[in-house]
Structures are given as C-alpha cells and as structure tokens.
N, C-alpha and C positions, 0 to 999 in steps of 0.2 A: 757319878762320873760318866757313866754309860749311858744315861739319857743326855747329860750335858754334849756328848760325840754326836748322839742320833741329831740332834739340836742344830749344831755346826755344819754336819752332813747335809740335813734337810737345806739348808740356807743354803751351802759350795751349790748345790742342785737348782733350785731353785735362779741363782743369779745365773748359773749358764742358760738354764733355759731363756732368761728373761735378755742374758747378751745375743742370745743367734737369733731370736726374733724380733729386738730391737735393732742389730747389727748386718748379721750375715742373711735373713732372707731379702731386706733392700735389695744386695748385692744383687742375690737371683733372680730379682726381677727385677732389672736391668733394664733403662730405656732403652737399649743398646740393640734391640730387637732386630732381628734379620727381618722382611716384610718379603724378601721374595717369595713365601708361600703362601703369605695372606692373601685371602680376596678384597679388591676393591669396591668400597658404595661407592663411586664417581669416579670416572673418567673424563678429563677438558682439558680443552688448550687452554696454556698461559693466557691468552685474548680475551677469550671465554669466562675464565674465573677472575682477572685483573675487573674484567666489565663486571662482573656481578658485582663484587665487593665496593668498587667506586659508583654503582646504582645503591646498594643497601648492604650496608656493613650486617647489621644487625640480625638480618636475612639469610646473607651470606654463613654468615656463623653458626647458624643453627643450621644451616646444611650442613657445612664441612667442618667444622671444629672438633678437633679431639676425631675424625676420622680417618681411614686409609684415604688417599683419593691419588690418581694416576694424572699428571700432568705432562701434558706433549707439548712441546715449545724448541726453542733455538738459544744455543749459549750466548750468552754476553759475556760473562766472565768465570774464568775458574780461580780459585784462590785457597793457600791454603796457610792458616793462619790457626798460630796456638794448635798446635796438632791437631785442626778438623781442618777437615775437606768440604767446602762451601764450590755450589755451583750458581750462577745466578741466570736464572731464563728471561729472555726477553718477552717484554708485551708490544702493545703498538705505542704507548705514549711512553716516552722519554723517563718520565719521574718515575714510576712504576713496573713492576719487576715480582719474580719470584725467586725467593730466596734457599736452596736446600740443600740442610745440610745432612752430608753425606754419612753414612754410617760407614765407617772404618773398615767395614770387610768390601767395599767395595773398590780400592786401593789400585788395581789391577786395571782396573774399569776405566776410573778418572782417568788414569793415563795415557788412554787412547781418545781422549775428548781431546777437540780443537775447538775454538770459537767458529761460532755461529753454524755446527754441527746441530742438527734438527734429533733431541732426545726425547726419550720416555722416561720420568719419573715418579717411582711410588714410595709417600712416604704421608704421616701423619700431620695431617695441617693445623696449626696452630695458630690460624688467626692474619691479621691483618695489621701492618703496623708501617703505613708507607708502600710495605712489600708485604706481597703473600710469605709465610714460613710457614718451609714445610719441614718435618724432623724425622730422623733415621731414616734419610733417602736409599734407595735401592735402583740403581740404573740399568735402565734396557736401551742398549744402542739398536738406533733404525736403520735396518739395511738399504742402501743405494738411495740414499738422499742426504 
C-alpha cells in the first residue's frame, strides 16, 4: 500500500512539474517585453527601411527580422482596435507604410501623439507584408519637431 502512495506521489509531482513548464513559463516569457532598455542593431527612417525592403525583401530580412531596430518617421494613423494600440508611420509612397504595434505599457505615451507628429520607434521587426511590422513598440517623442 505504501509503495502504491510513493507511486501516486511520484506522478501528482511529476504532472505539476510537467504543467508549469508546459503552461506557466510561456507566460514568463512573454512577448510582451518592455524594449526601452534594450539596445538597438539599426536605427532608420520609415523612407529608408520602406526603400530597402521594396529593393530586396529577402535582403531586407536578414538584416532586420526577428531584431530590435529604431524607426524615425511621421504618423499617419493611430488606431486602437481589439485592445492593442497600432501606430502607422508614413513613408514617401502612398501604398507602403510601417506598421507598430504598441506594447501596452506604453498607454500614456500614445495619448500625446497627433497625426503627422515626427516619432521614434523601437520595436522588433517582423518582416514585410505590404507594410513594415514592427512588434512590442516602445515610443520616444521628438522634442520641437
């Protein structure tokens, strides 16, 4: 009867270990990242990265995918849909754009954007699709411009 307990005990043990790091470390590592204390590999204007990508996508993406990078540009649009905060920066042609969505703690922040206010964005670029996306933006307003 007392091996049959040790038995049942090993297992109860076994399945929590196997719930919190099936389950609860996802949680903790959280795309949800704050980026204001990371460093940037790249800093460029909307202009700058819209042109590379519409020269060579493929180019493109091996620079900047999956990394921090700092984009300076001008709002087109703020939008906030399905509880995220999306900003969208302007380039020079019409059809193309960067798209960043805002990480939640930055709430405070959005609120003082206007259109076609000239910002800094740092967030994780994820490619090319029409529009640059960038994800869990982090906003620096530019003084007197």
């Amino acid at each position: 009867m007392k091996s049959k307990n040790n038995f049942f005990f090993l297992i109860l043990i076994l399945l929590i270990i196997i719930n919190t790091y099936a389950y609860i470390l996802p949680l903790l590592k959280s795309s949800e990242k704050n980026l204001d204390n990371n460093d940037t590999e790249f800093s460029i204007s909307t202009k700058d990265l819209i042109k590379a990508y519409i020269a060579d996508e493929e180019r493109s993406d091996s620079l900047y995918a999956d990394k921090i990078i700092e984009v300076t540009g001008h709002i087109k649009e703020i939008m906030f849909l399905n509880n995220r905060n999306t900003i969208i920066l302007n380039s020079n042609t019409e059809n193309f754009g960067v798209i960043c969505d805002v990480n939640p703690n930055q709430k405070r922040k959005i609120k003082q954007l206007k259109k076609h206010q000239k910002i800094r964005v740092k967030g994780i670029c994820k490619g090319f699709l029409k529009d640059v996306i960038l994800l869990n933006c982090s906003i620096d307003l530019i003084p007197n411009e």
